[in-house]
C-alpha positions in Angstrom: -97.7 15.4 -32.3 -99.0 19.0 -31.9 -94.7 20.4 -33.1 -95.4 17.5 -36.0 -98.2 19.5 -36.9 -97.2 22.7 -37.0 -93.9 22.0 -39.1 -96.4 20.5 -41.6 -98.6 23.3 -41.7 -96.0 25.5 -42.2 -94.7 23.4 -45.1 -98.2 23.4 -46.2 -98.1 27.0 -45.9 -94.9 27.5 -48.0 -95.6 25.1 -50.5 -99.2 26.7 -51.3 -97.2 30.7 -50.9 -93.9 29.3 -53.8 -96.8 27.4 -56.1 -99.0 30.6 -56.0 -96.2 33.2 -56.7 -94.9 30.8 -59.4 -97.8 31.0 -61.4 -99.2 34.8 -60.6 -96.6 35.6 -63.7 -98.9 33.7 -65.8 -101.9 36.0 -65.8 -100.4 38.6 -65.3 -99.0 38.5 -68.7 -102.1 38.8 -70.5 -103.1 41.1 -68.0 -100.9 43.7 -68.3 -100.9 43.3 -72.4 -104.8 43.7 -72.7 -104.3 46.6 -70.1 -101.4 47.9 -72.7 -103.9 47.1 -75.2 -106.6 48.9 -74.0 -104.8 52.2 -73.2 -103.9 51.9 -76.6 -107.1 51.4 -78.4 -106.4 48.0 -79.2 -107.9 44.8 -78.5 -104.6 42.6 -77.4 -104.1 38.9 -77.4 -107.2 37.5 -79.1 -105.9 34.4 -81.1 -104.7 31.4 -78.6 -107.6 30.8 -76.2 -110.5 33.1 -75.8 -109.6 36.7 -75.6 -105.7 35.3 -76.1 -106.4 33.8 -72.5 -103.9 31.0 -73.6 -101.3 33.7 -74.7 -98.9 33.0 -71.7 -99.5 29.0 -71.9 -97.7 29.4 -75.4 -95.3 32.0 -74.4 -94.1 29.4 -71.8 -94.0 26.6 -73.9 -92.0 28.5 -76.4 -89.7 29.3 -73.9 -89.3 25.7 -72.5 -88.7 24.9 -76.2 -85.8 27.5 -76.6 -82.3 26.5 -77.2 -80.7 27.3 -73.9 -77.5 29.3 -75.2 -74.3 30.6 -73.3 -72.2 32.6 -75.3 -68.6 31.3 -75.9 -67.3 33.7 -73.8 -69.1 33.8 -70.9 -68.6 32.7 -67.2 -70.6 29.4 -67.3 -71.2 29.1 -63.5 -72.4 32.6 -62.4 -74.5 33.4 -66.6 -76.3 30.3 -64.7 -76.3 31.2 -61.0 -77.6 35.1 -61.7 -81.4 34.4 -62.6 -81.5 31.7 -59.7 -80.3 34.1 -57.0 -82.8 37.4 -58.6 -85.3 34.4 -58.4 -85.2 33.6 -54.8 -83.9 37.0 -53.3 -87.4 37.9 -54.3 -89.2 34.7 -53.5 -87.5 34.8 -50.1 -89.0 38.2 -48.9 -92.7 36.5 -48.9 -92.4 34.8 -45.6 -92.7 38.0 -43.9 -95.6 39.2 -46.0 -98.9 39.2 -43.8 -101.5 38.4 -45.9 -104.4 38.2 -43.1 -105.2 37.8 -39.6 -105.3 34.4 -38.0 -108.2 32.1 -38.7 -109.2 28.8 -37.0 -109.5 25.7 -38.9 -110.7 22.9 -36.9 -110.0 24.4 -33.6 -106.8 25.3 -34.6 -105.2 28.5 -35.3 -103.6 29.4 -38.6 -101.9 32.4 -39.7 -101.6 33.4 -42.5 -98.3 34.9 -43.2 -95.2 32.4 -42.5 -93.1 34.1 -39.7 -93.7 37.6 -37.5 -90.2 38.9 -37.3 -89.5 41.5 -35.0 -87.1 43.2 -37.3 -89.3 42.4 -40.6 -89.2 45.7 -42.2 -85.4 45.3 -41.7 -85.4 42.0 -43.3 -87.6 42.9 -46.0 -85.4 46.1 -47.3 -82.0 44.0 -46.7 -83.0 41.0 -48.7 -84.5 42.6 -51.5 -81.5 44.2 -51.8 -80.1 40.7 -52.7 -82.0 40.8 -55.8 -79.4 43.4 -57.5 -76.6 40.9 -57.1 -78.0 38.3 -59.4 -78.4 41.3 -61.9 -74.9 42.5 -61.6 -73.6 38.8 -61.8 -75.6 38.0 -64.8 -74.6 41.4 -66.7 -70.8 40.9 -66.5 -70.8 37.1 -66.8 -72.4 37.9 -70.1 -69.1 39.2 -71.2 -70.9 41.3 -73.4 -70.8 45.0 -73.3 -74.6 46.0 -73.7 -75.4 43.6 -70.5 -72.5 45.4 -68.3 -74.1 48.6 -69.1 -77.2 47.5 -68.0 -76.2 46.0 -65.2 -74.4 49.0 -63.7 -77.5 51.3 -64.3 -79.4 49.0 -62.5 -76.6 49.3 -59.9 -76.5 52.6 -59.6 -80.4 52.9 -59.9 -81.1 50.3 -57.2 -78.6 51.6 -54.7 -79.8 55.3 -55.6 -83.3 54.5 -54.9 -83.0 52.2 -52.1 -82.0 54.8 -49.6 -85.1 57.1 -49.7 -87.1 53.6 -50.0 -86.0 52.9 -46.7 -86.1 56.3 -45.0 -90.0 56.3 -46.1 -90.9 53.8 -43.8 -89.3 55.4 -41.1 -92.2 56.8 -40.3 -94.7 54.1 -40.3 -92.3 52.4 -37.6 -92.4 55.6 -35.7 -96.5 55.1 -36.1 -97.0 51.9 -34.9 -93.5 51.8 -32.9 -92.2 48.2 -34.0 -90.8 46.9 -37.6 -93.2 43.5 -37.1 -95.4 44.1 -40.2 -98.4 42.4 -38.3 -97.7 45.2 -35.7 -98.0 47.5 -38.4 -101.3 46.3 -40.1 -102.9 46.0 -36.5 -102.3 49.5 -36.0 -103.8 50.7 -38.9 -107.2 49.0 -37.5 -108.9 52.5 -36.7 -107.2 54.8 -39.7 -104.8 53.8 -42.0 -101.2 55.2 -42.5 -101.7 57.0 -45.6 -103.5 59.6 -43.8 -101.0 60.1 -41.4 -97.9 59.6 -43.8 -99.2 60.8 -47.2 -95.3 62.0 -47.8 -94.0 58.7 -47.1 -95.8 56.7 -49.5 -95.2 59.3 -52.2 -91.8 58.5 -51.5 -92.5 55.0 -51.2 -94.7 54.3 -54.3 -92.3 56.4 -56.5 -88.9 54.2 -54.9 -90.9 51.3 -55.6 -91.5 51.9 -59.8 -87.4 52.3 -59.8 -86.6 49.3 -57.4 -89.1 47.3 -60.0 -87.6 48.3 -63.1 -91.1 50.0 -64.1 -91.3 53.1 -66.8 -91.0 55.4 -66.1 -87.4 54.5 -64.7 -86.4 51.4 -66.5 -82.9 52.7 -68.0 -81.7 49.1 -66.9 -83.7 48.0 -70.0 -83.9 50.4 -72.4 -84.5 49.1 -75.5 -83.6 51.6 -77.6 -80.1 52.1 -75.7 -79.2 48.3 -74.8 -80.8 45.9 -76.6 -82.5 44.4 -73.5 -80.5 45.2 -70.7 -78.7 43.3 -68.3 -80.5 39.8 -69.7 -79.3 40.2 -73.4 -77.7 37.4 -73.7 -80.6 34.9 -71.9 -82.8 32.8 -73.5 -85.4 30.3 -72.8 -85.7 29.4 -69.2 -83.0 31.8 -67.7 -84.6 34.8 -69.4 -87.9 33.5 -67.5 -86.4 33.6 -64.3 -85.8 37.2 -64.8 -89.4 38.0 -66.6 -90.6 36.2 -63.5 -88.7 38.2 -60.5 -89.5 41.3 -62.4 -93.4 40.5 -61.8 -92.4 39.2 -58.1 -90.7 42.6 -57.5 -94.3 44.1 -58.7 -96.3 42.1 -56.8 -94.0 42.6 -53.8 -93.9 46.4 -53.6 -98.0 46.2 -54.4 -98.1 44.2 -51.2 -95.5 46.1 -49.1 -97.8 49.6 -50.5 -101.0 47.6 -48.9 -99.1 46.6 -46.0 -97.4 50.1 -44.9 -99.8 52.8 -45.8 -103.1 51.1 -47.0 -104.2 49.2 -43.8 -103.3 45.7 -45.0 -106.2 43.3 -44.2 -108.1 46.1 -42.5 -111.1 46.5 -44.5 -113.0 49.8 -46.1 -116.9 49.4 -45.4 -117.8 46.3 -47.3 -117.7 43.1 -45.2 -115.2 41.3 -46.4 -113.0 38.4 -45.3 -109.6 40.0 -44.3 -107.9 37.9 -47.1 -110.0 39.3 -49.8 -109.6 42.7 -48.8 -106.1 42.1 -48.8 -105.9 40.9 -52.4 -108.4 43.2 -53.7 -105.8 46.4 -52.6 -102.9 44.4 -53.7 -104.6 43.7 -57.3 -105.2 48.1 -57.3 -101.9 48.6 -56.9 -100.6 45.8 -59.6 -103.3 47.8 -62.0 -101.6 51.0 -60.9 -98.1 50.1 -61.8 -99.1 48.6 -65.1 -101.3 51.6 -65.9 -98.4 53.7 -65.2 -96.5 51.7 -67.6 -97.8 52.6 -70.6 -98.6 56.6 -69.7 -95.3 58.2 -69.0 -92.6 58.2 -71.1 -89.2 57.4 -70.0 -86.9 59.7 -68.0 -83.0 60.1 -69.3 -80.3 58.7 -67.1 -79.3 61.9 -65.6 -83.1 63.0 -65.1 -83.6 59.6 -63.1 -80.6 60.2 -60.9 -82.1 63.8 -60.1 -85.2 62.6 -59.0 -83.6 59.9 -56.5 -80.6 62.0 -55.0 -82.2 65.7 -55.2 -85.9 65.2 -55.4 -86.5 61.9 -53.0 -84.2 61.7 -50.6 -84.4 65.3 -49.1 -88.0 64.4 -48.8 -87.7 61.8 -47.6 -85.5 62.7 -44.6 -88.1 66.3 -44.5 -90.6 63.1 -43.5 -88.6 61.6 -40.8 -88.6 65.1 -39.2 -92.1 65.9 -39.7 -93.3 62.7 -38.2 -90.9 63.4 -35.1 -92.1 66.5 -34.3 -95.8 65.8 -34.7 -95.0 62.4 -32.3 -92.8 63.9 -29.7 
């Protein structure tokens, strides 16, 4: 009875984590319009629903009501396969994703991430990684040369960024001397990592706006230069899959931000449940990368390049050193 019971909260446990991340990209639609809005001296969405608060209801029924077209040319199998594998290369790095400490419900103890790997920070970077495939797939099964183009930028940007991503949180492992992401958070209890690694979650943060796709570095979509991107060619429900790993991606890297350098559940004076505190950091950070969206202007192709192979990396790696001689 008692295995019974933990396979079903744990089924619980992922059905709530899928449903909730499913539906995040609904609000935070209007959200980040009114925040566009605002920075612009505008008032947004104000028709459908109060304060256009019904905005993304209509966007998705318009979508739903799309014809769902595949150009003539097109590979069939992998135009359909690439927004399903962006889709749950992203939804599959949430089961490592500590979003509290255990509670008790009933007598029994819950936790409230799904697993504590060992190796999660490895797992994490590796299958997010994933996510790029489904991009590639869908540019070139597009047969269409404004989605191939897109598609290798965001090859060469994800692969270019990815590396100084990674060595950033060499540091924090160094820190708390384990990849488990619990083992992280617990040892931020007393300070948290950004005062130790302020370097490393430049790094990080800046990694992060490429690896999403976010302006200031999102050449993979340039409108201006490709029409859309990599997704040209979707419509109606594929398109959404990409729309809606794009704002996974965001909320991810808000989370992994919280999680590495921000003392994940630990809380900051107030009294708090863990949980909240959680959200509430992970909610700054979403603001942050949509604020950020709409108040730098794009960086060319070559510019962007520059910044990961010249600019991030060596400090990156200057990081990795730092931390090792201040620990040893």
């Amino acid at each position: 009875m008692v295995e019974i019971f933990v396979v079903l909260v744990m089924l619980l446990k992922l059905a709530v984590l899928v449903a909730v991340l499913l539906m995040l990209p609904i609000p935070l639609t209007w959200l980040e319009r009114k925040i566009a809005a605002h920075i612009q001296q505008r008032p947004g969405p104000m028709r459908v629903g109060w304060h256009g608060l019904l905005q993304p209801l209509a966007d998705g029924i318009k979508l739903l009501s799309k014809e769902d077209h595949i150009p003539d040319a097109a590979d069939r199998f992998l135009f359909t396969l690439a927004p399903i594998i962006t889709l749950v290369a992203t939804l599959t790095v949430f089961v490592a994703i500590p979003f509290g400490e255990t509670i008790t419900v009933y007598g029994t103890e819950i936790t409230l991430y799904l697993t504590d790997m060992n190796v999660a920070v490895m797992y994490v970077l590796a299958i997010a990684g994933i996510d790029v495939f489904g991009v590639i797939i869908g540019g070139w099964a597009s047969n269409s040369k404004y989605a191939v183009l897109g598609a290798l930028r965001t090859c060469a940007q994800l692969i270019s960024y990815e590396i100084p991503m990674g060595f950033a949180v060499v540091g924090v492992v160094m820190l708390a001397q384990s990849m488990s992401l619990v083992a992280i958070v617990e040892a931020q209890s007393e300070l948290w990592n950004i005062v130790y690694q302020p370097l490393g979650f430049v790094v990080f943060f800046i990694a992060g706006l490429a690896e999403a796709q976010r302006i200031p570095f999102d050449l993979p979509e340039a409108e201006g230069d490709l029409g859309a991107g990599y997704h040209t060619e979707y419509s109606g429900m594929r398109f959404s899959f990409f729309m809606i790993g794009e704002y996974l991606v965001l909320i991810l890297l808000a989370a992994l931000n919280v999680v590495l350098f921000f003392g994940g559940w630990n809380p900051l004076f107030l009294p708090l449940p863990p949980l909240i505190w959680f959200l509430l950091k992970v909610a700054f950070f979403v603001w942050l990368f949509m604020w950020f969206r709409f108040t730098f202007p794009r960086y060319r192709y070559d510019q962007l390049m520059t910044i990961g192979w010249k600019v991030l990396l060596p400090l990156s790696l200057a990081n990795i050193l730092i931390s090792g001689v201040i620990l040893s």
